[in-house]
KOLKOLRO-22270 format. One record per residue: residue number from 1; residue in one letter; x, y, z of N, C-alpha, C in turn. Coordinates in steps of 0.2 Angstrom, whole numbers. Layout:
# KOLKOLRO-22270
  seq  type     nx     ny     nz    cax    cay    caz     cx     cy     cz
  NUM     A      X      Y      Z      X      Y      Z      X      Y      Z
...
//
This chain:
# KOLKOLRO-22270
  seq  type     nx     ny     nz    cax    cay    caz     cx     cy     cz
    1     X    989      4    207    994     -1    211    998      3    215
    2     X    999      0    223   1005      3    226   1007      0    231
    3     X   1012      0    230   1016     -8    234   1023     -3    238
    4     X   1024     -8    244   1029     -3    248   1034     -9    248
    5     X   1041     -7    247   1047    -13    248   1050    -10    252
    6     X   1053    -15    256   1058    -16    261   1062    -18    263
    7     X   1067    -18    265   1074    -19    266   1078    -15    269
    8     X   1080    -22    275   1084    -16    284   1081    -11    282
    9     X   1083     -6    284   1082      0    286   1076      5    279
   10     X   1077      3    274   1076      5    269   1067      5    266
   11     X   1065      9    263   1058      9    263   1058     13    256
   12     X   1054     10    251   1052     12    244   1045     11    243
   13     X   1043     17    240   1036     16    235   1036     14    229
   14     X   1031      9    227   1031     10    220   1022     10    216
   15     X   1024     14    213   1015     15    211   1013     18    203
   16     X   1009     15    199   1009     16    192   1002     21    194
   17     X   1000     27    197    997     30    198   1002     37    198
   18     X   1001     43    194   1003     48    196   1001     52    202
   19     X    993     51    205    992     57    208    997     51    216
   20     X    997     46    216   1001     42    223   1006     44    223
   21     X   1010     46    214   1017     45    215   1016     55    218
   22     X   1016     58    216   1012     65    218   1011     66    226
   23     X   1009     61    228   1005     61    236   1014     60    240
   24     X   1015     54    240   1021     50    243   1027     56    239
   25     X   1029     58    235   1034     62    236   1032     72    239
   26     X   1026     72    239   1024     77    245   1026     78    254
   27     X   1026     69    252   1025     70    261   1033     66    262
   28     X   1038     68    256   1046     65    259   1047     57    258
   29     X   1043     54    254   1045     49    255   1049     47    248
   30     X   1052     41    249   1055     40    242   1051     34    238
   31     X   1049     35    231   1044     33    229   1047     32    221
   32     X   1045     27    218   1047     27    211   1040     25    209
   33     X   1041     28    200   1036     28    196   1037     23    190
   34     X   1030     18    192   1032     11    188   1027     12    183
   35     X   1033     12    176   1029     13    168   1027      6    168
   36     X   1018      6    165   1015      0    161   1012      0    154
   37     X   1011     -3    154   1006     -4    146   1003      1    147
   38     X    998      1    153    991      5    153    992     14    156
   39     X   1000     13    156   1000     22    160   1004     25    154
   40     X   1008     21    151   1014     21    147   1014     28    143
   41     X   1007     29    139   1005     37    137   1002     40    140
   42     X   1000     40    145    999     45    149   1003     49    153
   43     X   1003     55    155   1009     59    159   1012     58    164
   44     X   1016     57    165   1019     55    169   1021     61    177
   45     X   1022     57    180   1025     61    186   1029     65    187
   46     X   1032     71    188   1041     75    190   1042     71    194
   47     X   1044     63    195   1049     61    198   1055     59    197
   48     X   1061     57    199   1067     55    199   1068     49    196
   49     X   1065     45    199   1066     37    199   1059     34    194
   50     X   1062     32    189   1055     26    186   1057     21    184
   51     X   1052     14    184   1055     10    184   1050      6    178
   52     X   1051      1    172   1048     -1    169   1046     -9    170
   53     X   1040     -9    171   1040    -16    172   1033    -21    166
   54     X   1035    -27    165   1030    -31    158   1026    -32    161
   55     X   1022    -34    158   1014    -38    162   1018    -43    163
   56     X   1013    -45    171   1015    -50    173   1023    -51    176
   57     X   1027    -46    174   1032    -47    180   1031    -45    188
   58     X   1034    -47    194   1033    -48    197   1039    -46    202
   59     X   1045    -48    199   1053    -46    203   1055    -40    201
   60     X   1058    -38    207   1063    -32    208   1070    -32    208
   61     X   1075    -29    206   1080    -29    208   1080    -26    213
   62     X   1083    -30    217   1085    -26    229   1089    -23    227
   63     X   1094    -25    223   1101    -19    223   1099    -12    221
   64     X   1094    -12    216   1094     -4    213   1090     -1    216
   65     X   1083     -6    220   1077      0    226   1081      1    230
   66     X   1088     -4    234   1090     -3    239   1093      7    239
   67     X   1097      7    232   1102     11    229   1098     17    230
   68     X   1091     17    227   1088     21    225   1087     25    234
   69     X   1083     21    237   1083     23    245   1089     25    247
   70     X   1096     25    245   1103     28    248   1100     33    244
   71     X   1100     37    238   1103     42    236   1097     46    238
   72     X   1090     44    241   1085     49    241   1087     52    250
   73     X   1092     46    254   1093     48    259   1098     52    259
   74     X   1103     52    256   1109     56    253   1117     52    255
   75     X   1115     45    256   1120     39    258   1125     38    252
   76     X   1131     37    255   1134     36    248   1134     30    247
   77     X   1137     27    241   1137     21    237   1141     18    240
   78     X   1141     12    239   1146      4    239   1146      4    231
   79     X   1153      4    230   1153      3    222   1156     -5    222
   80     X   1162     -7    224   1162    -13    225   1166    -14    231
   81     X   1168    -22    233   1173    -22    237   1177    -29    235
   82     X   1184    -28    236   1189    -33    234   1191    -37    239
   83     X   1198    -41    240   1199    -44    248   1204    -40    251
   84     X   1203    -32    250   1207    -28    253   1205    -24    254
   85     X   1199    -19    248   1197    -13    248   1192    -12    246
   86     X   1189     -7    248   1180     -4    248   1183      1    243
   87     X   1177      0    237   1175      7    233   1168     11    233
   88     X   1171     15    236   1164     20    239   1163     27    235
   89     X   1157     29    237   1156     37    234   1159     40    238
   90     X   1160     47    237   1165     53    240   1159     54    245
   91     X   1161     56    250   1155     61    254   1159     69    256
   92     X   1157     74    258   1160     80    261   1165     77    266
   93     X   1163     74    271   1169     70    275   1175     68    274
   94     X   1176     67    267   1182     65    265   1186     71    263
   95     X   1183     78    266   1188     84    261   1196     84    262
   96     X   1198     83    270   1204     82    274   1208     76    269
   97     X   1204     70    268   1210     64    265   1211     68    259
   98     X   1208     69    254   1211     71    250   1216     76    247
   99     X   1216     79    251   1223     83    250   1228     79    254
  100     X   1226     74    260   1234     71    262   1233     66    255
  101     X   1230     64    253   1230     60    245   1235     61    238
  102     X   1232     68    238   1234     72    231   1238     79    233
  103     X   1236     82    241   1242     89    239   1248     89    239
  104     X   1251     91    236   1258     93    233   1260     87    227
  105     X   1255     81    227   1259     77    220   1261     80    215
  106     X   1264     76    213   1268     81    205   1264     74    199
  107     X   1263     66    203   1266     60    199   1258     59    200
  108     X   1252     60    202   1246     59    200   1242     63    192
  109     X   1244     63    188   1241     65    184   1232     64    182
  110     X   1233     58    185   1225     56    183   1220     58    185
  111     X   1219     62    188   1215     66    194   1216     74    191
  112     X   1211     80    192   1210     86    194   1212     88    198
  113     X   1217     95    200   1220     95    203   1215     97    209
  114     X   1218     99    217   1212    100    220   1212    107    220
  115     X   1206    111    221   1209    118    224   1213    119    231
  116     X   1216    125    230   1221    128    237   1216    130    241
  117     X   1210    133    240   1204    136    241   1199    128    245
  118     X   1197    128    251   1195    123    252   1189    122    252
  119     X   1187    129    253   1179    129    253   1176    129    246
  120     X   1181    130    241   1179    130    233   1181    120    231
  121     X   1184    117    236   1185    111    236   1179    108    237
  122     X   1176    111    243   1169    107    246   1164    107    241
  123     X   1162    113    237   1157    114    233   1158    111    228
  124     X   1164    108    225   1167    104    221   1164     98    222
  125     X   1165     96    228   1162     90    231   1154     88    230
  126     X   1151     93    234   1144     95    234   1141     93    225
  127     X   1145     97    221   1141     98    212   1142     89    212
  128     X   1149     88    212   1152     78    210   1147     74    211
  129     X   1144     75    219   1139     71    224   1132     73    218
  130     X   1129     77    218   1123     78    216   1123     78    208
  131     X   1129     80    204   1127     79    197   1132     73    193
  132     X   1139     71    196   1140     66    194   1138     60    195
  133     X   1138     59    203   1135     53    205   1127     50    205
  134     X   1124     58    204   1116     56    204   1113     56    196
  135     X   1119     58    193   1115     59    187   1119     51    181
  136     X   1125     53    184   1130     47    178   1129     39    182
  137     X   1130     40    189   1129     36    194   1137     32    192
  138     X   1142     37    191   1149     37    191   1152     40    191
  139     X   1159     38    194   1164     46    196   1170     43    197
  140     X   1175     48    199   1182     47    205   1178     43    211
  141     X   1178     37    213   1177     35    220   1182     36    226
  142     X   1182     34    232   1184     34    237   1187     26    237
  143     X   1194     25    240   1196     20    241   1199     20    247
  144     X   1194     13    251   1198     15    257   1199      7    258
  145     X   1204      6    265   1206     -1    268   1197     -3    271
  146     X   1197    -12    268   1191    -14    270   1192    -16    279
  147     X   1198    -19    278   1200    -19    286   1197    -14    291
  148     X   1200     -8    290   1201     -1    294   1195      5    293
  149     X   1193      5    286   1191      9    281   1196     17    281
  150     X   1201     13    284   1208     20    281   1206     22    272
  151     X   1205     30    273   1206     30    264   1213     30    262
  152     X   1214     28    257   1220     27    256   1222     30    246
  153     X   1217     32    247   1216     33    238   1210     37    234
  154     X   1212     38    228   1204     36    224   1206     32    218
  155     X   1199     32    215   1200     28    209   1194     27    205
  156     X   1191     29    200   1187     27    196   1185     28    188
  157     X   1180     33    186   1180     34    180   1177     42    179
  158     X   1183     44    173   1179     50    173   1178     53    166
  159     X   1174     60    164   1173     61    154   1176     66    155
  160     X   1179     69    147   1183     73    148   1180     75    141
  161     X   1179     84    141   1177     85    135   1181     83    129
  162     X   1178     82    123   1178     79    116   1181     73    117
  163     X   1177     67    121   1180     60    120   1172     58    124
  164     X   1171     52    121   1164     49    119   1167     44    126
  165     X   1171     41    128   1173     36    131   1175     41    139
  166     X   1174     34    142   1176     36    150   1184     36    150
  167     X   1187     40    155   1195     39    157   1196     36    163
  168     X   1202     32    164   1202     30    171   1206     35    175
  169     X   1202     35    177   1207     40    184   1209     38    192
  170     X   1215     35    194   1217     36    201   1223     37    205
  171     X   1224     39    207   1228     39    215   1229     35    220
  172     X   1236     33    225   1234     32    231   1239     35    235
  173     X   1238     35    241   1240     39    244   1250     38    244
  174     X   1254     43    244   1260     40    243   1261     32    250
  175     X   1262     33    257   1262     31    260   1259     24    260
  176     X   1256     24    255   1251     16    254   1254     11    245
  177     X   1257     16    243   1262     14    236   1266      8    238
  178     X   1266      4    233   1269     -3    233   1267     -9    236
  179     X   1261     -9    237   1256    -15    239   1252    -17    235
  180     X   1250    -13    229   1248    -16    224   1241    -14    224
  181     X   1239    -10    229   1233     -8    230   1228     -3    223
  182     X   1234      1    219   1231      4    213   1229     -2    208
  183     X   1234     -8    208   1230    -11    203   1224    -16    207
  184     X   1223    -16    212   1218    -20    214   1212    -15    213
  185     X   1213     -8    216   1207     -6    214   1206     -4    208
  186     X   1210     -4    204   1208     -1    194   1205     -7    193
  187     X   1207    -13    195   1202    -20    193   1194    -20    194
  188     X   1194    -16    200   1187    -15    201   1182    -11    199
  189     X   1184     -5    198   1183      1    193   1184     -5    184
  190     X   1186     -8    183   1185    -10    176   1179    -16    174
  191     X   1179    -18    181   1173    -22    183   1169    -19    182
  192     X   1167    -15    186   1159    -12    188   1158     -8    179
  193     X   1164     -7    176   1162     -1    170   1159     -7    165
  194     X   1163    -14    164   1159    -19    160   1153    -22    162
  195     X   1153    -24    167   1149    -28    170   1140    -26    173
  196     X   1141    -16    176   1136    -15    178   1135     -8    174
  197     X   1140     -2    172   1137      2    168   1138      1    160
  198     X   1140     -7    157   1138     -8    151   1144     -5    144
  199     X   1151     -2    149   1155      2    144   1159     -5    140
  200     X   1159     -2    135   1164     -5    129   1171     -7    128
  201     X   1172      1    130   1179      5    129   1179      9    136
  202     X   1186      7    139   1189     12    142   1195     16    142
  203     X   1197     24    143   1203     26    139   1207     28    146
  204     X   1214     29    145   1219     30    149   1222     35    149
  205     X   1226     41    151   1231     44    146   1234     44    151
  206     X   1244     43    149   1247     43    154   1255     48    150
  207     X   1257     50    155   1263     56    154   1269     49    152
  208     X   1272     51    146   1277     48    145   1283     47    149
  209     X   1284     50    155   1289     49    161   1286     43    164
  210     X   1283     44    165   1276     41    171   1279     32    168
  211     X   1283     29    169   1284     21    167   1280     20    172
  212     X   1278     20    181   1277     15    184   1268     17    182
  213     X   1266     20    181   1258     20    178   1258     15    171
  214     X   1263     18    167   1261     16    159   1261      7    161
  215     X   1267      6    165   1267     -3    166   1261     -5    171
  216     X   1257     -2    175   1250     -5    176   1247     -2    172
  217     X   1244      1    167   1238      0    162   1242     -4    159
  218     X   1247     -6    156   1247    -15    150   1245    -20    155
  219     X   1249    -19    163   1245    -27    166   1238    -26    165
  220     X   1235    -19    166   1228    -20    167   1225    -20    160
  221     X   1229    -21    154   1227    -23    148   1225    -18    143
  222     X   1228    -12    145   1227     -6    141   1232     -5    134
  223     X   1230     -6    130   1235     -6    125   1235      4    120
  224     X   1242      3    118   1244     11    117   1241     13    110
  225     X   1235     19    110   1231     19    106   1234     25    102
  226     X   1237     29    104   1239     35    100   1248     36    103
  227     X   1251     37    100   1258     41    105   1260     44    101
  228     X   1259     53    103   1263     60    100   1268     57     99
  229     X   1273     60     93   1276     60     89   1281     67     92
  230     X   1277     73     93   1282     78     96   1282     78    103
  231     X   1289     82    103   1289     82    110   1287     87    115
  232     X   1283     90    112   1279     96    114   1271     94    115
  233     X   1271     87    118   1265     84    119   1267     77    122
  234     X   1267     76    128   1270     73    131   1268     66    134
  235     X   1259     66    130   1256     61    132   1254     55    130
  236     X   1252     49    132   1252     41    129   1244     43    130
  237     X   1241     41    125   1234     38    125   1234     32    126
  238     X   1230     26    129   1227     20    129   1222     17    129
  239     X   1219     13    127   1214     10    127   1211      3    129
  240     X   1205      2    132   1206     -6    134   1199     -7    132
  241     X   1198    -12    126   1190    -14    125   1187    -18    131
  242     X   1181    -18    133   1180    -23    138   1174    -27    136
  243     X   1173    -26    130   1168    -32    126   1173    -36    122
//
């Protein structure tokens, strides 16, 4: 079997054959590898992308071949969008906003600092793009105006060693503070993490000074999961279930 799907611009293969899926990612093209009954045990392709389908199904999800055609093109993502703001993947082109974002903040803690180093920034970007986004198909996103597509922010999900749970992480820019924009885009980010990558639990940590953070994670219904007791540890853990 080998069936071609398309949408605007976009063009996918799909074929339960290995020598097809073999042939079509030789000659550039982007190609997934459809598991069946009858191929199920046998070897499979080095490819990227496979998809499993029953006897007798018939329907594709558009959203995920469309996705798949972005990331083989190297387009960034549409993660969601509100009635104010687009949440997008990072691209290299964004290295300038994010230092007007994050340099010199003291009160962003949620975020990595950036390097001073710019070219150690890009390659920073570079590994995020190809190992967080390709692999977890999650990360820090890009927050921009849906109006303008001014960035104005980030905002998403990140892991931290030794914790099983994702952490939210965002920013925005100071100049765009007090409109309410971090909490509209953490809504969305809390969205996508129940609704489309299936998470349970999300964690927060925020600096004991930080009041105007700690009062949007309770709007946004994070409740206080841990709070050091010394003061030579000066952070709130939070938690918000989203089952």
């Amino acid at each position: 079997m080998i069936r071609k799907w398309t949408d605007r611009d976009a063009v996918v293969w799909l074929s339960d054959e290995k020598k097809e899926i073999e042939r079509l990612k030789a000659a550039g093209q982007c190609c997934v590898y459809v598991i069946t009954e009858q191929n199920r045990d046998k070897a499979a392709p080095k490819t990227r992308w496979c998809l499993e389908l029953d006897s007798g199904q018939d329907d594709l999800d558009a959203q995920w071949l469309y996705r798949v055609w972005q990331r083989h093109e190297g387009i960034a993502w549409e993660i969601a969008r509100t009635k104010r703001l687009i949440l997008r993947e990072m691209t290299e082109a964004d290295l300038d906003a994010l230092y007007e974002i994050q340099s010199g903040e003291d009160d962003s803690p949620f975020l990595e600092p950036l390097f001073e180093d710019r070219d150690r920034q890009l390659v920073q970007i570079r590994d995020e793009i190809r190992y967080q986004y390709g692999f977890y198909e999650f990360g820090i996103w890009i927050v921009e105006l849906a109006e303008s597509h001014t960035v104005i922010g980030r905002a998403g999900l990140q892991l931290r060693d030794g914790y099983g749970e994702p952490e939210l992480g965002f920013v925005i820019a100071p100049a765009y503070r007090g409109h309410g924009y971090a909490r509209e885009a953490c809504e969305a980010v809390l969205q996508v993490a129940g609704e489309e990558l299936f998470f349970e639990t999300i964690r927060a940590v925020v600096h004991r000074d930080n009041e105007k953070s700690l009062r949007l994670c309770k709007k946004l219904g994070f409740i206080v999961d841990n709070k050091a007791e010394k003061d030579e540890n000066p952070w709130i853990f939070l938690r918000k279930n989203l089952k």
